[in-house]
VEXKE-719549 format. One record per residue (C-alpha): residue number from 0; residue in three letters; x negated, y negated, z. Coordinates in steps of 0.2 Angstrom, whole numbers, padded with zeros to 4 digits. Layout:
// residues N
<site><n>NUM</n><res>ALA</res><east>X</east><north>Y</north><up>Z</up></site>
...
// end
This chain:
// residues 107
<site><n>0</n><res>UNK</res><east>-0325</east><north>-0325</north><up>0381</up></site>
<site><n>1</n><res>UNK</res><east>-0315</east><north>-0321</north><up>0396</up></site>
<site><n>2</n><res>UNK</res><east>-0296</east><north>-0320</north><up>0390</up></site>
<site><n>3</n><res>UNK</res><east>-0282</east><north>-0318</north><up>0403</up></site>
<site><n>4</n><res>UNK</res><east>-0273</east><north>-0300</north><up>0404</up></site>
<site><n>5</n><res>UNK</res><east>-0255</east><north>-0299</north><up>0405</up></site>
<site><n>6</n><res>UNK</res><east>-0250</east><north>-0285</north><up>0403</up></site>
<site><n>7</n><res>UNK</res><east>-0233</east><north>-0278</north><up>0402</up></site>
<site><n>8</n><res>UNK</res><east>-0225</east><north>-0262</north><up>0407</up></site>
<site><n>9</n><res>UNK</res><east>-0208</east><north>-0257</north><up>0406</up></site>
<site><n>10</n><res>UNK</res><east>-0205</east><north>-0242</north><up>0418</up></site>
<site><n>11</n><res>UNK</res><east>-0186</east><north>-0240</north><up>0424</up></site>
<site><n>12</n><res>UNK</res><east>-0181</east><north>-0258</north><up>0418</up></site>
<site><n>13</n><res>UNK</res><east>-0195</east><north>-0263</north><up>0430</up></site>
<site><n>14</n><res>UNK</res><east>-0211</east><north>-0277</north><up>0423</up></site>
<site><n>15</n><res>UNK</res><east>-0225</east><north>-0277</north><up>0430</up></site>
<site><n>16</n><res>UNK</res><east>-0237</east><north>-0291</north><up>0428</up></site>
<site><n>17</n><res>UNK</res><east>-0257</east><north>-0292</north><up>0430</up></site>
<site><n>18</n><res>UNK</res><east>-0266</east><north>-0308</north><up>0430</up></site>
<site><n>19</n><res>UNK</res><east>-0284</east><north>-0310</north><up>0431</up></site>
<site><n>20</n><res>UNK</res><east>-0291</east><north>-0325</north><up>0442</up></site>
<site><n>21</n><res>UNK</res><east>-0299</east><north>-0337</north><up>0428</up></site>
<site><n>22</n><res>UNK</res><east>-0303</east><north>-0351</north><up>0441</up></site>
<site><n>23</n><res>UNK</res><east>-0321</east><north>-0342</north><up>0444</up></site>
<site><n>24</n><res>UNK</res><east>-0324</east><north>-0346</north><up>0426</up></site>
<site><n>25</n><res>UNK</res><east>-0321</east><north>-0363</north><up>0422</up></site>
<site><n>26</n><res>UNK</res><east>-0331</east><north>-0377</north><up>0423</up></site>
<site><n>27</n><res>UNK</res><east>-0328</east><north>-0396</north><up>0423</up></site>
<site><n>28</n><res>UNK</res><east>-0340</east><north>-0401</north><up>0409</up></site>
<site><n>29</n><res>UNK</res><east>-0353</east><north>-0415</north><up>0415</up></site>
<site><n>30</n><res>UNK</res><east>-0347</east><north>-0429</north><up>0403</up></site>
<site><n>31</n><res>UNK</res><east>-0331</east><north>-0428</north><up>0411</up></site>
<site><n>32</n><res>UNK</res><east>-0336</east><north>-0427</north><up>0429</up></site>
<site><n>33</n><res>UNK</res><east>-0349</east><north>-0442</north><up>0426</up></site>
<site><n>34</n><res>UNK</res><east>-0331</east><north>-0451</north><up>0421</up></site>
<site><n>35</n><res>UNK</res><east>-0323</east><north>-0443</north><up>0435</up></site>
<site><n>36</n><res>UNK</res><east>-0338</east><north>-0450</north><up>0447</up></site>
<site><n>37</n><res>UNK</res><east>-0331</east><north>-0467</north><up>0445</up></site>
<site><n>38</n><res>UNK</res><east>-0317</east><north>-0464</north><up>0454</up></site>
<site><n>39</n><res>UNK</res><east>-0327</east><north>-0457</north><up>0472</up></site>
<site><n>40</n><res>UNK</res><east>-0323</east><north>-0475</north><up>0480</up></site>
<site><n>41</n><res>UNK</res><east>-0306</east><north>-0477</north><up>0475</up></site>
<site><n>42</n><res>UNK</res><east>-0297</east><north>-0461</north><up>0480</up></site>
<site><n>43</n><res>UNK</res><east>-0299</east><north>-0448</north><up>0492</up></site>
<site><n>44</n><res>UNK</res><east>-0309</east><north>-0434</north><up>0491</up></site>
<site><n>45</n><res>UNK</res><east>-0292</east><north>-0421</north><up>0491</up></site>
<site><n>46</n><res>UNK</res><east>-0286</east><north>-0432</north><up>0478</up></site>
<site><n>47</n><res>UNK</res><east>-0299</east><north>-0432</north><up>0467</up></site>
<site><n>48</n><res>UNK</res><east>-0302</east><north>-0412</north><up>0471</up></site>
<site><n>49</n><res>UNK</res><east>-0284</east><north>-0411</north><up>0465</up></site>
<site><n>50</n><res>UNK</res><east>-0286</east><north>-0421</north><up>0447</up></site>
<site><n>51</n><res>UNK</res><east>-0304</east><north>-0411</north><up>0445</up></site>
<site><n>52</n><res>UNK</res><east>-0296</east><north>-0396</north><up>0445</up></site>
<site><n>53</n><res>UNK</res><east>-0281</east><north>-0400</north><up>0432</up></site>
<site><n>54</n><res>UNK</res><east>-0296</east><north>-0403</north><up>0419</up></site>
<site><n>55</n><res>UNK</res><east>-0302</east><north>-0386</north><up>0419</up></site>
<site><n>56</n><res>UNK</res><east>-0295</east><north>-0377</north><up>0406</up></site>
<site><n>57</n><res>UNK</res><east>-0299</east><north>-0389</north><up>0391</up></site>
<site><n>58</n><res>UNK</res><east>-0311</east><north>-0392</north><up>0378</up></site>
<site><n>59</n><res>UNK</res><east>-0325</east><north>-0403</north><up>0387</up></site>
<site><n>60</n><res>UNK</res><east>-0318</east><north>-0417</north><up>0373</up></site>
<site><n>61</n><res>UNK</res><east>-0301</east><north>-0416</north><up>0380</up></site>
<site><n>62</n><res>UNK</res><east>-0309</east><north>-0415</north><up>0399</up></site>
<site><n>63</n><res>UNK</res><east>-0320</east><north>-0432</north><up>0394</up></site>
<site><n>64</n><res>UNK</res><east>-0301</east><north>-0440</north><up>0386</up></site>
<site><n>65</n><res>UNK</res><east>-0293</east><north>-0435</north><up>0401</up></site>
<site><n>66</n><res>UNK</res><east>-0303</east><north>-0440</north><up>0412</up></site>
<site><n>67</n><res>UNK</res><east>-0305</east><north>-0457</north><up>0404</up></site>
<site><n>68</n><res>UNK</res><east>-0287</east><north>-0460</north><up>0405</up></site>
<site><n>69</n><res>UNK</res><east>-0287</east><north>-0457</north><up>0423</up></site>
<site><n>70</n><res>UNK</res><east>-0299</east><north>-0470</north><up>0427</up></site>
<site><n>71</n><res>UNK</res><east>-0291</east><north>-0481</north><up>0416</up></site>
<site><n>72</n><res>UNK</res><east>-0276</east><north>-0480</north><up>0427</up></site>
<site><n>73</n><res>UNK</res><east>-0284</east><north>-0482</north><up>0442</up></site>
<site><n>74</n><res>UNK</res><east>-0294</east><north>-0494</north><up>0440</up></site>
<site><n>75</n><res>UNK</res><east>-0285</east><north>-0506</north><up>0427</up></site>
<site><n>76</n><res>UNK</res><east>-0264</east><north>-0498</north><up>0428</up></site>
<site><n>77</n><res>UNK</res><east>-0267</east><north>-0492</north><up>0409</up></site>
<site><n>78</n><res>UNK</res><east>-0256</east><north>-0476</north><up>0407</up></site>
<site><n>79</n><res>UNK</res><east>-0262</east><north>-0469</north><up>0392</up></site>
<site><n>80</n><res>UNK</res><east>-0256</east><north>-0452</north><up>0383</up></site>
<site><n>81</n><res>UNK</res><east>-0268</east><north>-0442</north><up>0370</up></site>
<site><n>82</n><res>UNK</res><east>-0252</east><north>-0433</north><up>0358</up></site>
<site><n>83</n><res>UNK</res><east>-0258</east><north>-0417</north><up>0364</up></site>
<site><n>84</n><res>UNK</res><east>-0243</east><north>-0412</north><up>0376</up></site>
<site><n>85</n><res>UNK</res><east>-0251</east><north>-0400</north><up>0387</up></site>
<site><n>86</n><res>UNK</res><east>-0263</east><north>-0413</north><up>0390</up></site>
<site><n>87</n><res>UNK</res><east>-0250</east><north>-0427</north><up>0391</up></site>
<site><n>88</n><res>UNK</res><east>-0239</east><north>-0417</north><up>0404</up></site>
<site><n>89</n><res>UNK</res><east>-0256</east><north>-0415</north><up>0413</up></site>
<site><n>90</n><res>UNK</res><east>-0258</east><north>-0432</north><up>0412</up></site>
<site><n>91</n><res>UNK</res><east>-0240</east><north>-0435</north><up>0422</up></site>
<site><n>92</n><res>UNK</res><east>-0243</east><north>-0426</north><up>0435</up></site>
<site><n>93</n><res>UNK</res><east>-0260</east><north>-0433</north><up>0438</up></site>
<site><n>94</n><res>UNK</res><east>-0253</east><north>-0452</north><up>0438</up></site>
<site><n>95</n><res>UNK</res><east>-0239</east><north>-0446</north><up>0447</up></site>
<site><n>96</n><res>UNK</res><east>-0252</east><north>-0438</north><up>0461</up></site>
<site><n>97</n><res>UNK</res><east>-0261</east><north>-0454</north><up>0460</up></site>
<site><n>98</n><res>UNK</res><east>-0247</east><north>-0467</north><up>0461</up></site>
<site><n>99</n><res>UNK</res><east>-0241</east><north>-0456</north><up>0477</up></site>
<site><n>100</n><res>UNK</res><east>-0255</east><north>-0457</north><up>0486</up></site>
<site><n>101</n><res>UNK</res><east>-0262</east><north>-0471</north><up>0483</up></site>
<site><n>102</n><res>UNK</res><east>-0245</east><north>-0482</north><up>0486</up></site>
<site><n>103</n><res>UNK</res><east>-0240</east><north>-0467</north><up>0500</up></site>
<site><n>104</n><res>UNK</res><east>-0258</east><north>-0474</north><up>0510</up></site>
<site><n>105</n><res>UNK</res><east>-0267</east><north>-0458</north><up>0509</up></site>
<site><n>106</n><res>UNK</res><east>-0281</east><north>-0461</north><up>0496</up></site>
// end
């Protein structure tokens, strides 16, 4: 399993960070981007590029849950949480995405 480096150096009161680019390894799992298929009609393409990509990073269960709740609020106005926060704050952003562009005329 790829884990993420930070590493931290103290030289003269300086840090210095190093981050490695996970993005290459990640993958939306196919349950979810069945769910998330649903959804081709109803928003626009950068939209739904956007709420893809804030799936990655979780357990393909969480990916399913997630992306279930997403269509549940676009297509019925249900705003589910899952109790996880890091999902849930996930979750925020993504219905604040939507709401924005879909009331703002851009979806």
């Amino acid at each position: 399993m790829v884990r993420q480096n930070i590493f931290e150096k103290r030289k003269g009161g300086q840090f210095i960070f190093e981050d490695d680019d996970l993005m290459r390894v990640q993958i939306l799992e196919h349950d979810a981007e069945s769910v998330m298929q649903r959804l081709e009609n109803r928003l626009s393409k950068p939209l739904l590029f956007m709420l893809n990509q804030q799936l990655l990073g979780f357990s393909s269960q969480m990916q399913q849950e997630l992306a279930m709740d997403m269509v549940d609020y676009v297509c019925d106005d249900i705003m589910q949480m899952t109790g996880c926060p890091s999902a849930d704050c996930v979750l925020e952003i993504c219905y604040a995405w939507i709401d924005e562009y879909t009331k703002g005329g851009v979806a």
